[in-house]
C-alpha positions in Angstrom: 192.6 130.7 128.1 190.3 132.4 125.4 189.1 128.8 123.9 187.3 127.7 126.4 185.4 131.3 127.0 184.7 131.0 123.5 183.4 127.5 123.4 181.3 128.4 126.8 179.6 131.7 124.1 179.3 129.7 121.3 177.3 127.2 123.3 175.1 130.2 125.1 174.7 131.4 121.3 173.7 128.1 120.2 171.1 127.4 123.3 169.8 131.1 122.7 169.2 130.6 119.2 167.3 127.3 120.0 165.5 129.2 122.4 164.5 131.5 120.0 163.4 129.2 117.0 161.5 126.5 119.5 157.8 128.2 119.2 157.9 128.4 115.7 158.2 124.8 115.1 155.7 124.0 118.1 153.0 126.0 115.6 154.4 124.2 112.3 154.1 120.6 114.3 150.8 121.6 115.1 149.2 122.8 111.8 150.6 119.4 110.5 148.9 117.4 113.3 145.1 119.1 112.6 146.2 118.7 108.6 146.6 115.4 108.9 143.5 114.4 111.3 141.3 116.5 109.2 142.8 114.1 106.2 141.7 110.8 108.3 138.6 112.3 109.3 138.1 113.1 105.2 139.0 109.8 103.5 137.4 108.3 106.6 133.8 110.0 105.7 134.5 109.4 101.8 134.8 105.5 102.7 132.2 105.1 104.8 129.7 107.1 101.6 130.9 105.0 99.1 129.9 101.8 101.2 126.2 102.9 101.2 123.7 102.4 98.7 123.7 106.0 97.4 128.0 106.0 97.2 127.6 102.9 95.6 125.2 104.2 93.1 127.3 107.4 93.2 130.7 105.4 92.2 129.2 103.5 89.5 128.1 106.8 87.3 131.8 108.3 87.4 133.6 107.6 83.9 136.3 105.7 85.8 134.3 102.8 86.8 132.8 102.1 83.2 136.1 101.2 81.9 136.8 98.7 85.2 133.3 96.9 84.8 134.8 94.4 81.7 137.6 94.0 84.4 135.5 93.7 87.3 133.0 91.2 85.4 136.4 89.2 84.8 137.5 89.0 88.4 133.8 88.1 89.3 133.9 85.1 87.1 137.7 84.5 88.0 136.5 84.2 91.4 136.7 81.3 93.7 133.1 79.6 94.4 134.4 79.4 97.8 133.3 83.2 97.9 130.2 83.0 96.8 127.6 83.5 99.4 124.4 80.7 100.2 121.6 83.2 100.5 117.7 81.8 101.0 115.0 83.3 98.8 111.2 83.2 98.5 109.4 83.9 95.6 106.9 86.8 96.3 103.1 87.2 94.8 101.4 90.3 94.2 98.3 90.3 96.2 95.4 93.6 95.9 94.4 92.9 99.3 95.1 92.1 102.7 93.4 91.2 106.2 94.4 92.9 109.4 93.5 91.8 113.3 92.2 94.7 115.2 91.6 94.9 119.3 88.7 96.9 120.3 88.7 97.6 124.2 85.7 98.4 126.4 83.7 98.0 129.5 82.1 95.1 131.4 79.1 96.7 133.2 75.2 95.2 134.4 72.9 95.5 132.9 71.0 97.2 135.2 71.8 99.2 138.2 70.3 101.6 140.3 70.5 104.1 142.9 67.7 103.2 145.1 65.3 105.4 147.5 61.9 106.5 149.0 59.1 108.1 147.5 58.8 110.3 150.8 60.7 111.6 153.0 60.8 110.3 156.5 63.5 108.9 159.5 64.5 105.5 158.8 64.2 102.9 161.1 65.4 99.9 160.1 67.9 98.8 157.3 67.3 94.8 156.3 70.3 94.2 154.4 74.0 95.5 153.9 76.0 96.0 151.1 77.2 92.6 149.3 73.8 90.7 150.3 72.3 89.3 147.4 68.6 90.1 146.7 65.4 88.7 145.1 62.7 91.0 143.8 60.5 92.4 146.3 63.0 92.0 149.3 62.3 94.5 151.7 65.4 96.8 152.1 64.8 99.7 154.6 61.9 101.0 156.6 60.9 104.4 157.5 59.1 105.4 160.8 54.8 105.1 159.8 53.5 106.2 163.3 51.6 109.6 162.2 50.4 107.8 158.8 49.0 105.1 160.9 46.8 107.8 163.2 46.0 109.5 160.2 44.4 106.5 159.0 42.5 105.8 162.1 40.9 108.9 161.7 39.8 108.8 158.1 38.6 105.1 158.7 36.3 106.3 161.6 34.5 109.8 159.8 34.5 106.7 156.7 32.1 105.0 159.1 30.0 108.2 159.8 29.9 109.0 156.2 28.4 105.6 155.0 26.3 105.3 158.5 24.1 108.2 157.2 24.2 107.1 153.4 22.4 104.0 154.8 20.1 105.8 156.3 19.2 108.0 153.3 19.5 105.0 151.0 16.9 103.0 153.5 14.2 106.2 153.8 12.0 106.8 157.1 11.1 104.6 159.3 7.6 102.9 159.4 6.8 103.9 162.7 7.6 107.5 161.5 5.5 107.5 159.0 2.6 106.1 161.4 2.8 109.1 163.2 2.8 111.4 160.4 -0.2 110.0 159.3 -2.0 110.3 162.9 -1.3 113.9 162.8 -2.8 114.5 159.7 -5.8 112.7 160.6 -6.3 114.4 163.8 -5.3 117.6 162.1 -8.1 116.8 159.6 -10.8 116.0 162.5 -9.9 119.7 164.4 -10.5 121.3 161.0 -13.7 119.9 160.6 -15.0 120.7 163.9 -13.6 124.7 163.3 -15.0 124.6 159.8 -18.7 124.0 161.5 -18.3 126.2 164.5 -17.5 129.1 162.1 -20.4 128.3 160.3 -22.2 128.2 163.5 -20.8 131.9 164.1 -21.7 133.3 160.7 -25.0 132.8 161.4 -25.2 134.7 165.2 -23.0 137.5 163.7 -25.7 137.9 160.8 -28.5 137.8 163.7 -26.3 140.3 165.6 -26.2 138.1 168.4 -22.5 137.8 168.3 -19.9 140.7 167.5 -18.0 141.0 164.9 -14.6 139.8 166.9 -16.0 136.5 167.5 -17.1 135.6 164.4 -13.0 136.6 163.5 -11.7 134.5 165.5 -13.7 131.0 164.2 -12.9 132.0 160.5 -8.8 132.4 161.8 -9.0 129.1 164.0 -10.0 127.5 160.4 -7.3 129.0 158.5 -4.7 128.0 161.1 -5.4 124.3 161.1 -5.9 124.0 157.3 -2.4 125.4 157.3 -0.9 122.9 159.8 -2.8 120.5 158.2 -1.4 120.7 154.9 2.3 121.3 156.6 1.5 117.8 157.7 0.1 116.5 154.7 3.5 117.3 153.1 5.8 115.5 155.5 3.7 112.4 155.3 3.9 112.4 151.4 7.9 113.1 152.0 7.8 110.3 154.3 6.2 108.2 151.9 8.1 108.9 148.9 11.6 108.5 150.2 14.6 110.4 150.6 16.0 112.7 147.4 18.6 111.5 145.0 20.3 114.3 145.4 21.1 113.8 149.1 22.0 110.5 148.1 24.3 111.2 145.2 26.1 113.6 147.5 26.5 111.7 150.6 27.8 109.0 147.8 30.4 111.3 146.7 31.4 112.0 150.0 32.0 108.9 151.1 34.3 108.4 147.4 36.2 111.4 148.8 37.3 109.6 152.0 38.0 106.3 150.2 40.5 107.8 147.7 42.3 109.5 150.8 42.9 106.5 152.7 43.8 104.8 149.3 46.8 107.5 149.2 47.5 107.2 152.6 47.9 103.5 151.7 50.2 104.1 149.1 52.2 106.5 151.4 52.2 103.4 153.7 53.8 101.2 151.1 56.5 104.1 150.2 57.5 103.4 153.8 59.3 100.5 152.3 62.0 100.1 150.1 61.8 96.7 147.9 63.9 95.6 145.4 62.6 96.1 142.3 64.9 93.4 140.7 67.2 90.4 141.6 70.9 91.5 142.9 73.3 92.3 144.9 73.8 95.4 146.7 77.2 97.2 145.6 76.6 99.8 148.4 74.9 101.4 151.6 74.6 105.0 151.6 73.1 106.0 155.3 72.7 104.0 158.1 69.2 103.9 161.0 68.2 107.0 162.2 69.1 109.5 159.7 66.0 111.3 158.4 66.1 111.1 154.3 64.6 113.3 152.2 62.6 112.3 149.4 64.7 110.5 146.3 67.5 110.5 148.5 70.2 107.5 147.7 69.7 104.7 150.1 71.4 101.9 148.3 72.4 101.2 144.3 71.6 97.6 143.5 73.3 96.1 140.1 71.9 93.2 138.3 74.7 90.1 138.9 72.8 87.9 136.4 72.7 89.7 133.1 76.1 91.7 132.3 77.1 93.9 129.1 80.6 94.8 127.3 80.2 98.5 125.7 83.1 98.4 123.1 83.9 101.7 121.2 84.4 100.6 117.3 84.8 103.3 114.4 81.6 104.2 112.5 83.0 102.2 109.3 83.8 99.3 111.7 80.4 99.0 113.6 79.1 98.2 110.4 80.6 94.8 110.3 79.0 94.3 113.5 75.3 93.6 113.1 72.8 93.0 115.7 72.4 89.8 116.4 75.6 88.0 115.3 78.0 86.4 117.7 81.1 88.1 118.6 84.2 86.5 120.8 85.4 88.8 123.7 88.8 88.8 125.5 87.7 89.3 129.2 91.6 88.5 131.4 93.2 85.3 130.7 89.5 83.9 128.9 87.6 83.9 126.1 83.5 84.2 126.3 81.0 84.2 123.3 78.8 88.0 123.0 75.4 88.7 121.3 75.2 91.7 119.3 72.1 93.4 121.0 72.5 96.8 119.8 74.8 99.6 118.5 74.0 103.2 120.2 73.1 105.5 117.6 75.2 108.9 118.7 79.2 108.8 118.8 80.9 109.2 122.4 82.1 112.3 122.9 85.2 111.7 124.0 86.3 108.5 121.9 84.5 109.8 118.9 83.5 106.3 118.4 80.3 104.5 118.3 79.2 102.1 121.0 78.3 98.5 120.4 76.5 96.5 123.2 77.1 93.1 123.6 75.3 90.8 126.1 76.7 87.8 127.9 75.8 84.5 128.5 73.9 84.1 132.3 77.2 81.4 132.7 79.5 84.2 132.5 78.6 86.2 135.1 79.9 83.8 137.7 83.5 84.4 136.4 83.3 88.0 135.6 82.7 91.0 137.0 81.5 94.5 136.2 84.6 97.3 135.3 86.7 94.7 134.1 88.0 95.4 130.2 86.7 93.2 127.7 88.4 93.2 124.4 87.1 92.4 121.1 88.3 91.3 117.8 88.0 92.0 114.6 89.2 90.7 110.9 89.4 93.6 108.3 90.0 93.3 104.5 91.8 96.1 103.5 92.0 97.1 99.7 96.2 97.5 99.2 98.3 95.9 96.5 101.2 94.8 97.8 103.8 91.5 99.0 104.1 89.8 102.1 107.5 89.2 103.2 108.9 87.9 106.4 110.7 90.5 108.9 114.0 89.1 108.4 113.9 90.3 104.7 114.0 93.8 105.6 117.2 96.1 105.7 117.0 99.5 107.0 117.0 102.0 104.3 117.8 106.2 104.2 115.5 108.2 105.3 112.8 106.4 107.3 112.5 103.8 104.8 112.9 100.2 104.3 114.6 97.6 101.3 114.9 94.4 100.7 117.2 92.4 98.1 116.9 90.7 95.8 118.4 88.2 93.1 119.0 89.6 89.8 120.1 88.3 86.0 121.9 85.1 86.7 125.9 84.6 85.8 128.5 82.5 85.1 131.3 81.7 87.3 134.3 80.2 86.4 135.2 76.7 87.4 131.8 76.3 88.3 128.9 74.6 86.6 125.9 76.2 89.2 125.3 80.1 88.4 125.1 83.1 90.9 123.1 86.1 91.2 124.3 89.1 91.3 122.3 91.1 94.3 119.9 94.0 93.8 118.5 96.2 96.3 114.5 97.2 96.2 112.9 100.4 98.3 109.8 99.1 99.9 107.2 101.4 102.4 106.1 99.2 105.0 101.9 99.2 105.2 101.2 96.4 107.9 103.1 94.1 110.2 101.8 91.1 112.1 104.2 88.9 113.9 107.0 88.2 111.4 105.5 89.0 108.7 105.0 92.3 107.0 103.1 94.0 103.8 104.8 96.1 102.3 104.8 97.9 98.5 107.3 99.3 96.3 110.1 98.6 93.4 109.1 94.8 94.1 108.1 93.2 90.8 105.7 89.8 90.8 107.6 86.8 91.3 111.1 88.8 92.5 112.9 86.6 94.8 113.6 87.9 97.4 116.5 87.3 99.8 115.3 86.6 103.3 117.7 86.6 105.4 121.8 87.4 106.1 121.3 90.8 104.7 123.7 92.1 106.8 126.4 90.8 105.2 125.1 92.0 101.6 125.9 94.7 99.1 124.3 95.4 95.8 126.3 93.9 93.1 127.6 91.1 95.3 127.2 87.4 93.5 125.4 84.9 95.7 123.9 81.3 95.0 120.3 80.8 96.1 120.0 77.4 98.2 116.3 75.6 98.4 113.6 78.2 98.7 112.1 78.6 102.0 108.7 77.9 102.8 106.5 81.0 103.4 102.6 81.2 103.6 100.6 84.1 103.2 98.7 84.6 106.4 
């Protein structure tokens, strides 16, 4: 009755003391588990740095691998052919200099354009074209209203005619029948004197016989005084008559009448300002007021732009614009075409906000049926730039450490067994990459003159791996 009590106690013991010992060899499972992933992560790490260039380098310094190179150098020429790689090279050239392809951009705009208004101010009245019309020069354009210049001129024309009436007048002199009379007063003056001259002599001597009084004889000697006096009054506007009228008056009824002209030649001008012309052949981009509005002087009525004769302004570097001189012929890129530019003239201050100087180039009167002011133009230029360096095609290139680029390369030929045709072992070359255009690139670095250069299947490449060049590629140096 006891055994199976005790079997049922042994078996709590036993559950108990697994009970007890189970989290203790949860924790010893788990230590193992992050021992052993830290181990993969580890000798994963260590493979993947002794598979790049600086590993490889690395693994070839350590003692070890200097007594395995006789043995490695055996495998490589106990090797199969069959695992030697094709690879195809070019042979590369040391240049000092290469030529790079530059876009300049810019702006098509006219030639000439302007914001056109009056001279005065004034209400307009009539607007002859709209915005859009094309235009010839002279082409009346608006009209502002003239009614008080017109009076005004009325007015001055008419005291014109006053003016010049009496500068005739003083210019011709007195009349002849004028002067008839003048002289018949004199004369007659000249009898009545006579005749008072003798009748005071008469009375000079009864006043010395006493027969007269003193009064009387006074009054004869003042009747001749008086008529000499008129006499000679007359006397002096006959001789007026006779000579003519003064310079003087002359000269300033002259001047006068030059006053009034050069007023109604103003007014006249006024009169013109009253209409806006074009003063070039265009088109008119746009219409600022309409009839009715009263302008002010200078006021914007329309901007006019010149349709025939159109510009590119192209922003070049200063050291640039000098390969641009006036005169030469450039090719522009204006859209989908191509059009032929005269140098006319480089701008002599940098743009402010470019920092570049601006070269103007005019187009050919053909052009401007095709393009259009604001589009971009773009223009191209051929630089030779002083760098000594190879040209190599893209596909030679294999991403290096660092930012930087390699390429390989084929280095001291070997022997392989079974095999009459030698392999190349490879080499790897750091190169900084200076200019790329379309697949090629220029590029300096550990290259030596007349390396050859692996061009392409890098990726399945290491340094030290034996290939066999096949027929070098053609490659020209653009």
């Amino acid at each position: 009755m006891n055994e199976p009590s005790d079997q049922k106690h042994t078996q709590t013991d036993l559950e108990g003391a697994q009970i007890d010992h189970h989290p203790n060899d949860n924790s010893k499972l788990q230590k193992l588990t992050l021992f052993g992933r830290a181990s993969i992560l580890l000798l994963s790490g260590l493979f993947a740095f002794l598979f790049t260039p600086l590993g490889r380098e690395w693994v070839s310094k350590l003692p070890i691998m200097s007594t395995l190179e006789p043995s490695q150098k055996a495998t490589a020429q106990d090797s199969s052919p069959t695992t030697i790689l094709t690879v195809e090279t070019i042979k590369v050239n040391l240049v000092n200099s290469h030529r790079v392809s530059r876009s300049y951009t810019g702006t098509i705009v006219p030639r000439r354009s302007s914001s056109l208004g009056f001279e005065r101010g004034g209400k307009l009245i009539n607007l002859t074209v709209d915005q859009g019309d094309q235009v010839q020069v002279g082409t009346p354009l608006a009209l502002l209203d003239t009614k008080n210049l017109k009076a005004k001129q009325q007015e001055l024309l008419a005291e014109r005619k006053q003016v010049n009436a009496l500068l005739k007048e003083l210019q011709a002199g007195s009349r002849h029948e004028t002067i008839a009379a003048a002289k018949s007063t004199v004369k007659s003056l000249h009898s009545q004197l006579k005749l008072a001259q003798t009748k005071s002599k008469r009375r000079q001597e009864l006043y010395t016989s006493g027969a007269i009084s003193r009064e009387q004889f006074d009054e004869a000697t003042t009747e001749v005084n008086t008529l000499q006096a008129r006499l000679n009054e007359a006397q002096s506007k006959l001789d007026e008559l006779q000579t003519g009228t003064r310079p003087e008056k002359i000269e300033a009824q002259q001047a006068l009448l030059q006053q009034l002209d050069a007023k109604l030649a103003s007014l006249e001008i006024e009169l013109e300002q009253s209409t806006l012309k074009a003063p070039f052949a265009g088109k008119i981009a746009n219409r600022l007021v309409d009839e009715g509005t009263v302008v002010s002087t200078g006021q914007s009525i329309f901007t006019l732009v010149s349709d025939k004769a159109l510009e590119a302004h192209i922003g070049v570097p200063v050291n640039t614009a000098n390969q641009i001189p006036p005169g030469s012929n450039q090719q522009l890129q204006i859209g989908t075409k191509k059009y032929q530019g005269k140098v006319l003239s480089t701008l002599p201050q940098l743009d402010s906000a470019t920092r570049t100087l601006t070269v103007v180039l005019g187009l050919h009167k053909s052009a401007a049926r095709e393009v259009r002011a604001g589009q971009v133009a773009r223009l191209k230029l051929t630089e030779t730039i002083a760098n000594s360096g190879y040209w190599l095609p893209t596909t030679a290139l294999v991403r290096g450490v660092r930012g930087l680029w390699s390429c390989y390369v084929l280095g001291k030929s070997e022997n392989v067994a079974a095999d009459p045709k030698k392999a190349f072992p490879v080499e790897q070359r750091d190169v900084e990459v200076l200019h790329t255009k379309s697949d090629r690139v220029f590029v300096r670095g550990t290259l030596l003159n007349s390396d050859r250069v692996i061009v392409n299947g890098n990726h399945r490449l290491v340094t030290g791996q034996l290939v066999r060049p096949v027929e070098t590629v053609n490659f020209l140096r653009p």
